[in-house]
N, C-alpha and C positions, 0 to 999 in steps of 0.2 A: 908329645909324651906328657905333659906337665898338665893339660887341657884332659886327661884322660886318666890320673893318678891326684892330683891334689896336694902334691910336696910342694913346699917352697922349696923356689931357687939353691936356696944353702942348703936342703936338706938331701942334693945331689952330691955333693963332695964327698959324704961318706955313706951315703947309706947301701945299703946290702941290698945287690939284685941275685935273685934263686931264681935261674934260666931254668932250672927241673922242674922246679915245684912253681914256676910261674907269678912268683911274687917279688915283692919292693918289701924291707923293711927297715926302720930308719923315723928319721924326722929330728926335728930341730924344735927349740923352743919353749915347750912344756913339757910336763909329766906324762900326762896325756898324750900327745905327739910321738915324743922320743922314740919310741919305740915300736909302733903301729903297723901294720900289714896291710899293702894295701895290693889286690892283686894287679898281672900286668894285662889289661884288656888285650884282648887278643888282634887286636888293630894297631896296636902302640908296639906289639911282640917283634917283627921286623926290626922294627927303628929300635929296640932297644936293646937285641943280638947284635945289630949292627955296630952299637954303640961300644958295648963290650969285648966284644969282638975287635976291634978299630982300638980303643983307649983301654980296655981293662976298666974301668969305670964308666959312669953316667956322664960326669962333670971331667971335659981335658983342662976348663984352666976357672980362673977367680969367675965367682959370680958376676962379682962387678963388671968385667968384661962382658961376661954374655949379654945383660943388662945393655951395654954401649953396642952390641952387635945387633943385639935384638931391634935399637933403635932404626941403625942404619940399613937392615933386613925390611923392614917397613917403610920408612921414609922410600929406600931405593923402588918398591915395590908399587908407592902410590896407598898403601894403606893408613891407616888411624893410627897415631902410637899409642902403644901399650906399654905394660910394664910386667917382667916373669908372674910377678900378682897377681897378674889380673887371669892366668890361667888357674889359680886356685881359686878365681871369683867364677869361672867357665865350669868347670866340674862341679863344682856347689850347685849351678844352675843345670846344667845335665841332668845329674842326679837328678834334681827336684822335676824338670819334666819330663824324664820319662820314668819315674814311678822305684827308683831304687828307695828301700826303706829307709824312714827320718833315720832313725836309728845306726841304722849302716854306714849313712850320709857323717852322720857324727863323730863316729867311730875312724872310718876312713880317714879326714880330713885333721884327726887328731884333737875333736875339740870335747872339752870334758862333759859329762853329765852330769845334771844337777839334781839327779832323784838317786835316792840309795839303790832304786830299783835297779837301773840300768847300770851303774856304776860299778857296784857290786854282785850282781846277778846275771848282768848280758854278756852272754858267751858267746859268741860267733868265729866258726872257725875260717881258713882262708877258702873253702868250695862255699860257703854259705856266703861268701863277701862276694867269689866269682860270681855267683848268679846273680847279683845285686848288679855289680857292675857290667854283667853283660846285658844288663837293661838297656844300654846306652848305646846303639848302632855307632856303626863306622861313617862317619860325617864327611872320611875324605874316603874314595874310593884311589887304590893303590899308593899309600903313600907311599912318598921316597925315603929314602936309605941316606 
């Protein structure tokens, strides 16, 4: 889910999923952030009916824990460890190859713009961000629940 949306970890505890309208809104951190839409790719849409469904929220408990699970989910697995981070360093790179625009990219992820143009001018609503992110294939086929 996180590989595929671009919130930090903490910005799962309280942000707003619209299972109708197919979107995340939320975030943590900045101005820019707080408050951002980012849709739910249609690969992550299971696992995250599932979620709400199952807890009523994204996040059942502390970051920090997920953080120590996440370790022992990889170690036990034989994988590299990582950090919840490093899945908003994954989506950045998505993005970027397969051609979702800079702009989108930006916006998505929460990070500010530094021209008046875009700042104050760039409108994009959440079906112009769907297609942005549906640039980005399903990398796992069938995931789990």
């Amino acid at each position: 889910i996180m590989c595929y949306s671009g919130y930090r970890i903490s910005a799962y505890g309280n942000i707003t999923v619209n299972l109708e309208e197919k979107y995340f809104q939320g975030g943590v951190k900045t101005k820019s952030s707080k408050n951002r839409i980012v849709p739910i790719h249609s690969c992550i849409m299971p696992l995250v009916e599932a979620r709400m469904n199952r807890y009523g929220s994204m996040l059942n408990y502390a970051p920090g824990n997920f953080r120590i699970d996440m370790q022992k989910f990889l170690s036990k697995n034989g994988m590299d460890p990582h950090t919840p981070h490093d899945c908003r360093h994954t989506f950045s790179f998505l993005c970027e190859k397969y051609g979702v625009n800079e702009n989108d990219r930006i916006r998505m992820l929460g990070h500010s713009f530094k021209t008046v143009t875009n700042s104050v001018y760039g409108h994009r609503d959440v079906e112009d961000l769907r297609t942005e992110i549906e640039k980005i294939p399903c990398l796992r086929k069938n995931p789990c629940c």
